[in-house]
Structures are given as C-alpha cells and as structure tokens.
C-alpha positions as a Markdown table, in Angstrom:
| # | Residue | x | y | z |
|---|---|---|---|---|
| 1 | Unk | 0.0 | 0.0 | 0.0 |
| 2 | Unk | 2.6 | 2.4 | 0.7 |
| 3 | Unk | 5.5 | 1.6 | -2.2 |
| 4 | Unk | 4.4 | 4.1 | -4.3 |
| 5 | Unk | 4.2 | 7.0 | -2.1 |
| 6 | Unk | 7.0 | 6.1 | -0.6 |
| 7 | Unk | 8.8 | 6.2 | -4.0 |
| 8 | Unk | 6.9 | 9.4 | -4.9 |
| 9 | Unk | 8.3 | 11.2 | -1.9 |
| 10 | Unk | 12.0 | 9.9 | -2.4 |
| 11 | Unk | 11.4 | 11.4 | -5.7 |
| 12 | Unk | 10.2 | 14.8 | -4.3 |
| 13 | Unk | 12.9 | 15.2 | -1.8 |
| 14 | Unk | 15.5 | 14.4 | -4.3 |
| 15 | Unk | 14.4 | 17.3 | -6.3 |
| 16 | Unk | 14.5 | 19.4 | -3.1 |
| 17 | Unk | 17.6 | 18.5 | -2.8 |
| 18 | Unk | 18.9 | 19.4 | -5.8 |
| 19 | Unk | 17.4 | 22.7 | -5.1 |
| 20 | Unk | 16.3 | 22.7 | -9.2 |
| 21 | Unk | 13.1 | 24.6 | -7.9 |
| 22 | Unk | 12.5 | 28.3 | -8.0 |
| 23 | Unk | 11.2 | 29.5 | -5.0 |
| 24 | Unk | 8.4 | 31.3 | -6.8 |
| 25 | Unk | 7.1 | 28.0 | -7.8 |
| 26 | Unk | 7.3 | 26.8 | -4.5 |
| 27 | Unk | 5.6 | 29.1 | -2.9 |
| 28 | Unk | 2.7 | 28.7 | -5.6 |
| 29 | Unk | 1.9 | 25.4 | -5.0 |
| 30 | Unk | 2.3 | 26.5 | -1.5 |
| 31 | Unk | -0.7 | 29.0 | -1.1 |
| 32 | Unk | -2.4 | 26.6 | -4.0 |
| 33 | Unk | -2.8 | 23.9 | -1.0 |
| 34 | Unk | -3.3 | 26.4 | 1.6 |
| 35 | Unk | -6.3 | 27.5 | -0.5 |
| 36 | Unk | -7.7 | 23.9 | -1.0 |
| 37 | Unk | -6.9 | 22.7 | 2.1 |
| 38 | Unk | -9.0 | 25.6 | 3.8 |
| 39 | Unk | -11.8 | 25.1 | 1.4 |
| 40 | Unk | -12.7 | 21.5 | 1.5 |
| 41 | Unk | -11.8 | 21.2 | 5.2 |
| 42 | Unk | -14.4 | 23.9 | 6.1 |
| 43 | Unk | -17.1 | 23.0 | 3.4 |
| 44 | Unk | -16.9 | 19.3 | 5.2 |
| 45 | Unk | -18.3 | 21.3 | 7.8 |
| 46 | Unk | -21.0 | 22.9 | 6.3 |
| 47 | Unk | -18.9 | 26.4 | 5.5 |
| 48 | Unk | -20.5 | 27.6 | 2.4 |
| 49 | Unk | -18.0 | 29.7 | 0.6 |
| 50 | Unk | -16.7 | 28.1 | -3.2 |
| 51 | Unk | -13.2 | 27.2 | -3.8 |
| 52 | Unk | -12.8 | 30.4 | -5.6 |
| 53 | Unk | -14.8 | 32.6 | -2.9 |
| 54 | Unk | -11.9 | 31.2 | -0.3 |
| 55 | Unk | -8.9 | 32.4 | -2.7 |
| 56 | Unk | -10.7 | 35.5 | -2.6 |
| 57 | Unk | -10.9 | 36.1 | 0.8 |
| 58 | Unk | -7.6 | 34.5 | 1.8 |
| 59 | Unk | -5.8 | 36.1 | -1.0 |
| 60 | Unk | -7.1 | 39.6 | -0.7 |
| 61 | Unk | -8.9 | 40.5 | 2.5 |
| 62 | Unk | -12.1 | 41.3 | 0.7 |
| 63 | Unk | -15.7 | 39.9 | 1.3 |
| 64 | Unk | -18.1 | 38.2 | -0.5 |
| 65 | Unk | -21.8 | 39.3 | -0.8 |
| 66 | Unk | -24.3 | 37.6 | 0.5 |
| 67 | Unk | -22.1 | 35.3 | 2.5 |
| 68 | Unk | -21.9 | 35.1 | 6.5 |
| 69 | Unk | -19.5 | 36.9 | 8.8 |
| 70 | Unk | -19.0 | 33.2 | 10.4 |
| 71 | Unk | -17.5 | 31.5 | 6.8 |
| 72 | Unk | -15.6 | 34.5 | 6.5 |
| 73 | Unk | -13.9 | 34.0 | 9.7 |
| 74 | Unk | -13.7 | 30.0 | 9.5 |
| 75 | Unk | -11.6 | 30.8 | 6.2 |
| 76 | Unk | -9.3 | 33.5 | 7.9 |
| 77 | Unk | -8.4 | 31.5 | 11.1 |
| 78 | Unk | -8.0 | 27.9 | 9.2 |
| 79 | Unk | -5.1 | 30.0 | 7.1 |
| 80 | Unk | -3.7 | 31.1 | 10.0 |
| 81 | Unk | -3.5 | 27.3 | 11.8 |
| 82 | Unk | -1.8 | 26.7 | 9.1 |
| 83 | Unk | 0.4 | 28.9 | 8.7 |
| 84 | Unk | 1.3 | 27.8 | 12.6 |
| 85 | Unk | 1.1 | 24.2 | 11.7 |
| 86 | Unk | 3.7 | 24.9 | 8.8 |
| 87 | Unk | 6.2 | 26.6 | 12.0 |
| 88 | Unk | 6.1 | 23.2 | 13.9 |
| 89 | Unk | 6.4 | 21.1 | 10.9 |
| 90 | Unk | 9.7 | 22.7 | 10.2 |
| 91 | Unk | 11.0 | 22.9 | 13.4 |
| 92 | Unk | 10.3 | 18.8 | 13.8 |
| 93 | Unk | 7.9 | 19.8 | 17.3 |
| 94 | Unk | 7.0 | 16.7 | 19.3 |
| 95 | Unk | 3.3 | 16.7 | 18.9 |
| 96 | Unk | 1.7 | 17.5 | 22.1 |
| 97 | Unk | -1.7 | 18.2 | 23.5 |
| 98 | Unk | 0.0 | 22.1 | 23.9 |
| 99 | Unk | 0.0 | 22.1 | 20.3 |
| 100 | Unk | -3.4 | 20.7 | 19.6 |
| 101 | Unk | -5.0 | 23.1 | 21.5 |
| 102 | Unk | -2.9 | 25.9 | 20.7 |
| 103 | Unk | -4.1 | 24.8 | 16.6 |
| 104 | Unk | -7.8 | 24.4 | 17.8 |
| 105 | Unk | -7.7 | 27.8 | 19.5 |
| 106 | Unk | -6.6 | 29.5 | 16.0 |
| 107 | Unk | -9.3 | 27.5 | 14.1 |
| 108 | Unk | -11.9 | 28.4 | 16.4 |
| 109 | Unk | -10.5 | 31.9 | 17.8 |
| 110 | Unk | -13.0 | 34.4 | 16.2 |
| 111 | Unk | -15.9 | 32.1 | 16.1 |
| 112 | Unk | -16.1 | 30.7 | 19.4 |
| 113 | Unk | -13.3 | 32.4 | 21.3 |
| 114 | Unk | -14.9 | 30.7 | 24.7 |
| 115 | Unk | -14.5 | 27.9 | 23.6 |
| 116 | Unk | -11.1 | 28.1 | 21.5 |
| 117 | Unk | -8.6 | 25.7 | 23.0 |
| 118 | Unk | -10.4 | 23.9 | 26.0 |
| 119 | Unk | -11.6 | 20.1 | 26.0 |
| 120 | Unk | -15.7 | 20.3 | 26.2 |
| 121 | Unk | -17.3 | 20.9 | 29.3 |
| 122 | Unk | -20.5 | 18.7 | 28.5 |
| 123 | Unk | -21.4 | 15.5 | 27.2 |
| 124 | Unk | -22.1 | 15.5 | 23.0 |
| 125 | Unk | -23.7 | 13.0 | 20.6 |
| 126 | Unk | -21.9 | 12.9 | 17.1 |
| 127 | Unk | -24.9 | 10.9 | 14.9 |
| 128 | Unk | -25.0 | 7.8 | 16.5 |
| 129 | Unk | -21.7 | 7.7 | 17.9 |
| 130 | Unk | -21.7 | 8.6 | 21.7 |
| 131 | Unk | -18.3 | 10.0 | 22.6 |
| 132 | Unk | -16.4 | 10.2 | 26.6 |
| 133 | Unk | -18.1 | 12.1 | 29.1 |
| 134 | Unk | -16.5 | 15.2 | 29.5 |
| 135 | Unk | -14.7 | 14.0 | 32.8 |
| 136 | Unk | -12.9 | 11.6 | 30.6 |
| 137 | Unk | -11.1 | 13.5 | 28.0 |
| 138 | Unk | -8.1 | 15.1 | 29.5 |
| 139 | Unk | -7.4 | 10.6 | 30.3 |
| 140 | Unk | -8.2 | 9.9 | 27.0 |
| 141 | Unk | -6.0 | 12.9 | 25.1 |
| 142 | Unk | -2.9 | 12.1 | 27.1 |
| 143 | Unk | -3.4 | 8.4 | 26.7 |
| 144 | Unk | -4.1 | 9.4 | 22.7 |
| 145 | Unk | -0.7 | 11.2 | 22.4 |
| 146 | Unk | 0.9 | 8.1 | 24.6 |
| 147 | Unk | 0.0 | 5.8 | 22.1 |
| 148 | Unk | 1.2 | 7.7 | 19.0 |
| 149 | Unk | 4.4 | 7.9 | 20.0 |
| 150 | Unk | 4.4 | 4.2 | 22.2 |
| 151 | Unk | 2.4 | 1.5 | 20.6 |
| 152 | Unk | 2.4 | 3.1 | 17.1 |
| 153 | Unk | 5.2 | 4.5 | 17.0 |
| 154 | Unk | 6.8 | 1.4 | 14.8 |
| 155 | Unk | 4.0 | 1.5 | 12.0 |
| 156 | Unk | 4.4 | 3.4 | 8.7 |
| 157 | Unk | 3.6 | 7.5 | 9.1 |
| 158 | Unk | 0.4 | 6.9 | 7.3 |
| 159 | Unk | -0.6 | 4.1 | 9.5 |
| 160 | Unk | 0.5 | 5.7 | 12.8 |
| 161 | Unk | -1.3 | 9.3 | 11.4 |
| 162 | Unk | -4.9 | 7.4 | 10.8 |
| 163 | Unk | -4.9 | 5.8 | 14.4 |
| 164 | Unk | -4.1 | 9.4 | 15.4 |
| 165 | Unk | -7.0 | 10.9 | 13.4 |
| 166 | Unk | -9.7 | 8.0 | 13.7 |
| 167 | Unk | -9.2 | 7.7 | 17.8 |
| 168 | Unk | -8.6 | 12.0 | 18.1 |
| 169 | Unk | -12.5 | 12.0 | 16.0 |
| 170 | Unk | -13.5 | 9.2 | 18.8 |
| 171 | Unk | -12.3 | 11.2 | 21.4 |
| 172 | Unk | -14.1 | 14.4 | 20.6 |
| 173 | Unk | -12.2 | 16.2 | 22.7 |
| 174 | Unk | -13.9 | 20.0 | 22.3 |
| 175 | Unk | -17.2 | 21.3 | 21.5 |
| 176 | Unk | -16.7 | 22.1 | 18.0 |
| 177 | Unk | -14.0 | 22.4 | 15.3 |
| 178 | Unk | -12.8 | 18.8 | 16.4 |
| 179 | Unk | -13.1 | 17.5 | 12.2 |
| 180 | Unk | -10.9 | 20.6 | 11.3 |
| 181 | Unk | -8.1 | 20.1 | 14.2 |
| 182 | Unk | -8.2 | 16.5 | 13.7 |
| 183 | Unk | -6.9 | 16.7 | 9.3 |
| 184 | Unk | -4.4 | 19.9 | 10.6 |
| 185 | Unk | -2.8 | 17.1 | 13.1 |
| 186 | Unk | -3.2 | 14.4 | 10.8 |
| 187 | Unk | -1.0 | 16.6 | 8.0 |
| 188 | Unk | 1.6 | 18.2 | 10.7 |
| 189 | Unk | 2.6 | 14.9 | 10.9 |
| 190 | Unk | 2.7 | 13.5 | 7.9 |
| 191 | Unk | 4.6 | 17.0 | 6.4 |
| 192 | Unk | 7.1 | 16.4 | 9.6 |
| 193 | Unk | 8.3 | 12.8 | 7.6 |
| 194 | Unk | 8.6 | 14.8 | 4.2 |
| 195 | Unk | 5.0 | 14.3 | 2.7 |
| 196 | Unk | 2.5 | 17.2 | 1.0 |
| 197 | Unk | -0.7 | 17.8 | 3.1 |
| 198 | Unk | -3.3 | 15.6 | 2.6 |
| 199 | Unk | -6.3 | 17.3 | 1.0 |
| 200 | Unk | -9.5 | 15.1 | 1.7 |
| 201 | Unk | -11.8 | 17.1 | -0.4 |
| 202 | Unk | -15.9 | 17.5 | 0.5 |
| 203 | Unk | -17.0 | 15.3 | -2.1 |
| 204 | Unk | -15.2 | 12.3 | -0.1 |
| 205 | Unk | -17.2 | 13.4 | 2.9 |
| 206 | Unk | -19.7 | 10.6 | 3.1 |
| 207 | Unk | -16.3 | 8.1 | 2.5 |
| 208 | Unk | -14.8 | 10.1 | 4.9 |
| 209 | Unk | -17.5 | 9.6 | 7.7 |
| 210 | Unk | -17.9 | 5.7 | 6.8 |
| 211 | Unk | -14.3 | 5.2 | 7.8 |
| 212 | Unk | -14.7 | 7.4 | 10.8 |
| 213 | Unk | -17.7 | 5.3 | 11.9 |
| 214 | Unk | -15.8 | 1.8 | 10.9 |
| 215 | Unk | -13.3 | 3.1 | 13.1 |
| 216 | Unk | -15.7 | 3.5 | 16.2 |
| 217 | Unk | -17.0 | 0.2 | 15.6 |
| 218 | Unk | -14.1 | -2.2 | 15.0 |
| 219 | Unk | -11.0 | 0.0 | 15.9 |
| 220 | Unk | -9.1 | -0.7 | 12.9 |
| 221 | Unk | -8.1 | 2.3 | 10.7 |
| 222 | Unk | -8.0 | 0.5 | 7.5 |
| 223 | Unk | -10.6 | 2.2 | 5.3 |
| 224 | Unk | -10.0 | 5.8 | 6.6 |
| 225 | Unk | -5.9 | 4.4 | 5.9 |
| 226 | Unk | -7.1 | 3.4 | 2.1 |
| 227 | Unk | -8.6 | 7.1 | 1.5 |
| 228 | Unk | -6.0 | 9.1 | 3.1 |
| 229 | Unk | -2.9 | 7.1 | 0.6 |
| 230 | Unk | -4.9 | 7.6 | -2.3 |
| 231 | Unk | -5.2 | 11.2 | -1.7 |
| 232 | Unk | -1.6 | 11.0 | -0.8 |
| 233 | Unk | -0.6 | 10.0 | -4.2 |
| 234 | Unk | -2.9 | 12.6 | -5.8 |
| 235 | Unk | -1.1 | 15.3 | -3.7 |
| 236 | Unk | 2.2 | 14.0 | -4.5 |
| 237 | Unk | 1.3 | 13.8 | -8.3 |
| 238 | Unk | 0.9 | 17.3 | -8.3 |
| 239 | Unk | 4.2 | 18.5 | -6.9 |
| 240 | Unk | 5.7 | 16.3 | -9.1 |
| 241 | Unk | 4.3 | 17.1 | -12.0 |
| 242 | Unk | 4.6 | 20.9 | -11.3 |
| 243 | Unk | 7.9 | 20.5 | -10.8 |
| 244 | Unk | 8.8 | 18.1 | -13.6 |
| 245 | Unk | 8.1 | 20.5 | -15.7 |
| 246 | Unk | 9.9 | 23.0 | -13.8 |
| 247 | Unk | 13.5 | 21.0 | -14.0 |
C-alpha cells in the first residue's frame, strides 16, 4: 500500500535536494494547497463559501456578498492554523496536547473564542456515535498522544497518522471544530516525515464519515488508511508534475 508514495516522496525530496526549484514556484503550490486545504476542510463542515470565494478572501482581505460573517472568519483563522502548523512542521515539534489546543484555538478563535482551546465541558452525541463524558477527556487525550508515539510508533507515518486521526475524532475532545483540528494534526505529521498535506476534499465526505464510523465500531483504521494514501498519491502527483516540468 505504501511503495508508491514512498517512491513518490523519495522522488520529491531528491528534487529538493537538488534545489532545481524556483522559489516562486514553491511558494505557488504553497498558497495553492493552503487554499484547498482551507476550502474542502471547512465545506466538510457545512462552510458555504466556493473554492474560488476562499482564494478570494484569503488572497485579498475582501468579502463576498451575500455570505456570513461566520464562513468568513472560519476561512481566515483555518489559514492562519496553518500557517502555525507549517512553524512546527519545520522545526520537527513533538506533537503534544500544547499544540493541539494551541491549533484548535486558531481555528476556532473568532468564532467561538470561549470555547477556543479547551476540552468540552459537556457530554455530546456525534450521529449515532456517543463519545467520553467530559470527565474523561483530558485521560483519554494524554493516553491518545501516549499511544502515537508508544504503541504506534513502529507502523508506517500513514498508519501511525490514521490511528491518530480516527481515535482524536473518537475522542471528541472540544465542542466544536474537532473535524478541522483533527486533518491539521493528521497533515503536521505527515509533512514532519517529508510528505504534501493531505487534501480530503468534500466530495469524499460521506467516504470520509464511513471510515470514521468503521473506526468507532471495529478500531481498525484500514478504510480511513485506504482514502487518506490515495489522496496522498494525488497530492504527491501534483508536486511532481509541477515540478517536472519545472526541471
């Protein structure tokens, strides 16, 4: 499952390496992913700005008529959680509950400021799936980041980042934004061993929230694993086919 983009990334850090790559182009693809990334992340969610409506408020600061104050802001603080979540993955930062709340309190810091960085205080019902009482969290998030780095720590980056994903969507850990935090954890990760973000784009949302639910039920990542490589390879395509061309 993981050859090719295993082989795909070798390929992309030996072009790194070469340093063959203008920066310009870089940076391109750069705010290309920031842009998607924000997008279908916060559509998942029910944000109803377009693809094109996000470049435009990310890219320029301007508004778009006849669209809340709310997607506006969702947009503006995902950018910046990323731009933070770009700082730790090149410094190599030990993932730590610190840094999942500090990301959670960017996503959610001009919606629900309140609430921005602090486990839930009450019990919630996701669909059918019943997560911890509130009272059990804090156990369950240190015993989360135990595991990643203990029992998981000897499984491939992909395998180790969709127990950390599936279990952190379990967990539930804070009243809302927990979808968004969990795929900007998921992808500090994954960047931090040399990989693109992972894009999982709306349309995948139904695929998205079967693998979540398979995961409640069984424990075993494997379908949410099987989407996440496949986008993986689509993300790597693209950087290697932009800069491909670019050599």
């Amino acid at each position: 499952m993981f050859a090719k983009i295993d082989e795909m990334r070798e390929q992309l850090q030996a072009i790194r390496q070469k340093n063959q790559i203008h920066p310009d182009t870089e940076n391109s693809i750069r705010e290309k992913f920031i842009v998607d990334w924000t997008y279908h992340s916060n559509a998942i969610e029910g944000n109803s700005l377009s693809l094109m409506e996000t470049r435009v408020v990310l890219e320029s600061g301007m508004t778009v008529g006849g669209k809340s104050l709310k997607d506006h802001l969702e947009a503006v603080d995902h950018k910046e959680a990323i731009l933070y979540l770009e700082e730790l993955a090149q410094k190599e930062e030990r993932l730590s509950e610190m840094h999942v709340k500090h990301l959670h309190a960017i996503v959610l810091g001009r919606i629900r400021p309140a609430d921005a960085g602090r486990y839930r205080s009450v019990p919630v019902t996701v669909g059918d799936h019943i997560p911890p009482q509130p009272w059990e969290v804090p156990i369950q998030m240190e015993q989360l980041i135990q595991q990643y780095y203990d029992q998981w720590s000897t499984l491939h980056p992909f395998e180790q980042a969709a127990y950390l994903h599936c279990d952190f969507v379990r967990i539930h850990p804070f009243i809302d934004g927990n979808g968004r935090t969990a795929r900007l954890i998921t992808n500090l990760e994954l960047m931090k061993q040399g990989y693109p973000p992972v894009i999982l784009p709306v349309e995948e949302r139904v695929s998205y929230y079967e693998a979540l639910q398979k995961y409640d039920d069984t424990r075993n990542p494997a379908d949410f694993l099987v989407l996440i490589t496949r986008l993986a390879e689509k993300s790597l395509s693209f950087y290697l086919s932009v800069f491909n061309k670019g050599v």
